[in-house]
C-alpha atoms as one frame of an Amber mdcrd trajectory, in Angstrom:
protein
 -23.909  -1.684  43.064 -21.735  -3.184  40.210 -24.923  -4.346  38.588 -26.447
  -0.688  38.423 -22.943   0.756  37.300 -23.184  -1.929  34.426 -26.469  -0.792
  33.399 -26.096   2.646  33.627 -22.712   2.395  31.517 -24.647   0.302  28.483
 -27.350   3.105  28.816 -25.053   5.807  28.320 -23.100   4.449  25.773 -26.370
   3.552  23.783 -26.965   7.359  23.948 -24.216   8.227  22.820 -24.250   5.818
  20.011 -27.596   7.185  18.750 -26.376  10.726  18.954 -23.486   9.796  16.363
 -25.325   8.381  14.139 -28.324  10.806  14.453 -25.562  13.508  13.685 -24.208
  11.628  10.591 -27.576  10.961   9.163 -28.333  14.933   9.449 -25.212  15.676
   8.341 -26.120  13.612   4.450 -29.072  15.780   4.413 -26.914  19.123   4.264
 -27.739  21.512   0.571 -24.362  20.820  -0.084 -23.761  16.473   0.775 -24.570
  15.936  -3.445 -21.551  18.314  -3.733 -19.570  15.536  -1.898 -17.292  12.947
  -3.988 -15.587   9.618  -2.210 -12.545   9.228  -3.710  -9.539   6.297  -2.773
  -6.544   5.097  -4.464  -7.520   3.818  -7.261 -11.119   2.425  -9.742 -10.425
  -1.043  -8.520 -12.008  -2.101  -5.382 -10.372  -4.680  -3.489 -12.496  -7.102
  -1.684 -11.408  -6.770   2.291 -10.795 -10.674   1.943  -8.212 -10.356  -0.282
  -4.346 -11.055   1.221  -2.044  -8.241   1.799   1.393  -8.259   2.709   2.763
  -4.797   3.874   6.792  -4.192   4.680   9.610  -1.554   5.044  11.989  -1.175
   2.738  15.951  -2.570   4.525  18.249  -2.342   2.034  18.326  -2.077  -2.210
  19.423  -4.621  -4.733  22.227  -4.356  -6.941  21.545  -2.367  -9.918  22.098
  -3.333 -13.592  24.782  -2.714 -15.498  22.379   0.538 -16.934  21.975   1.860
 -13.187  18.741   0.835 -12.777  17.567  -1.119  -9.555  14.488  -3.747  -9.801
  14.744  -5.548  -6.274  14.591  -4.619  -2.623  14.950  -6.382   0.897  11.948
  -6.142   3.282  10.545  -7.163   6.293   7.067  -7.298   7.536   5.195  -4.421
   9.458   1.819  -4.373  11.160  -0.152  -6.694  12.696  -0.390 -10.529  11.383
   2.558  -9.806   9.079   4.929 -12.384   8.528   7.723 -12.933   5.753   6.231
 -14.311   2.664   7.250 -17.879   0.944   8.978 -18.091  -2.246   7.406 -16.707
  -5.159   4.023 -16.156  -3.203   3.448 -12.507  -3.616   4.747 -13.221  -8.117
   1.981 -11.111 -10.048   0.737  -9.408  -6.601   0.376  -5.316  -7.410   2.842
  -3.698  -5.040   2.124   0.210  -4.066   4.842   2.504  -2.450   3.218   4.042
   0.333   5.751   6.591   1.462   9.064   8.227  -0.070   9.946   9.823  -3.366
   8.199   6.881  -5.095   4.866   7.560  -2.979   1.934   6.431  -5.526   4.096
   4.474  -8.105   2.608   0.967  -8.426   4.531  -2.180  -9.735   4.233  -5.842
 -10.381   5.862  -8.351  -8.127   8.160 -10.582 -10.331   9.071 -12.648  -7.849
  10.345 -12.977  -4.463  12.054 -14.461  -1.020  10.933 -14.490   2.328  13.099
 -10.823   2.397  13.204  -9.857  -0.957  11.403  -8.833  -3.748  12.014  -8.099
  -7.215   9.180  -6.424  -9.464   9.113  -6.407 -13.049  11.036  -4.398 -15.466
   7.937  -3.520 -17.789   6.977  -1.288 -15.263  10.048   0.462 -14.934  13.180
   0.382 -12.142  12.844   1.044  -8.695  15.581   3.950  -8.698  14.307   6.440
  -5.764  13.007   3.882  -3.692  14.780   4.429  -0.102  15.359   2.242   3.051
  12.584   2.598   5.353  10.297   3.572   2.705   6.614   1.543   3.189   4.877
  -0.232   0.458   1.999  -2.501   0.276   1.401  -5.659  -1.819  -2.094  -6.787
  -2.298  -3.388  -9.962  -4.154  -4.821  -8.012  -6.998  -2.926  -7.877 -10.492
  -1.302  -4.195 -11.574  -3.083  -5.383 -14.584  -4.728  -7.953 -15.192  -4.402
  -8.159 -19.196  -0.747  -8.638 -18.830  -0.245 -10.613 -15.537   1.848 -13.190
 -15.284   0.715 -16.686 -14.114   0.452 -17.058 -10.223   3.211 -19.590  -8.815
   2.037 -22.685  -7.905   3.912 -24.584  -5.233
């Protein structure tokens, strides 16, 4: 009885599995598919191998004496995620994923198992807001002007 459950649960999800992907494969065929343009965040594609550290924003650093704030405290969301080591993430690209800074990207100047500091050439961090989410991938902002990885 279990056995012919078993089979007749792999046979239906088979047929279902065809189905998709007979749906998908009509659906590239449409007049208008050529019309159709994959876009993402930015021209750089980031192999899947590459490390990524994603976090919450807890609290601000102090500002300068100008106002203008280039560090945050963090901690680690998401699966895997665990507080980085010192200077691990320096030269890393760091993109705010949510809040008034959504989009902005900066370069990580250094940083502490909780917090991070980016660097000033690419302007303060003034709108950034606890809980906002950011991600910081092992990819330069640019890679004409990064600074040397840390080596510990």
């Amino acid at each position: 009885m279990q056995f012919r459950f078993a089979v007749a649960a792999a046979l239906a999800t088979t047929v279902a599995c065809a189905g998709i992907a007979a749906a998908g494969t009509e659906r590239d065929r449409h007049p208008d598919a050529s019309k159709l343009r994959r876009v993402g965040h930015d021209n750089i594609v980031v192999d899947p191998s590459l490390r990524r550290y994603t976090g919450m924003v807890t609290a601000l650093g102090d500002p300068d004496p100008e106002g203008r704030i280039y560090s945050f405290h963090a901690k680690p969301i998401g699966p895997g995620n665990a507080p980085p080591g010192f200077n691990e993430l320096r030269s890393w690209r760091l993109t705010v994923l949510a809040g008034k800074r959504f989009g902005n990207v900066f370069e990580v100047a250094a940083n502490t198992g909780s917090e991070i500091t980016v660097a000033p050439r690419d302007g303060p961090l003034n709108g950034l807001a606890v809980s906002d989410v950011f991600i910081i991938e092992e990819i330069a902002k640019d890679p004409q002007q990064a600074a040397p990885q840390a080596r510990i």
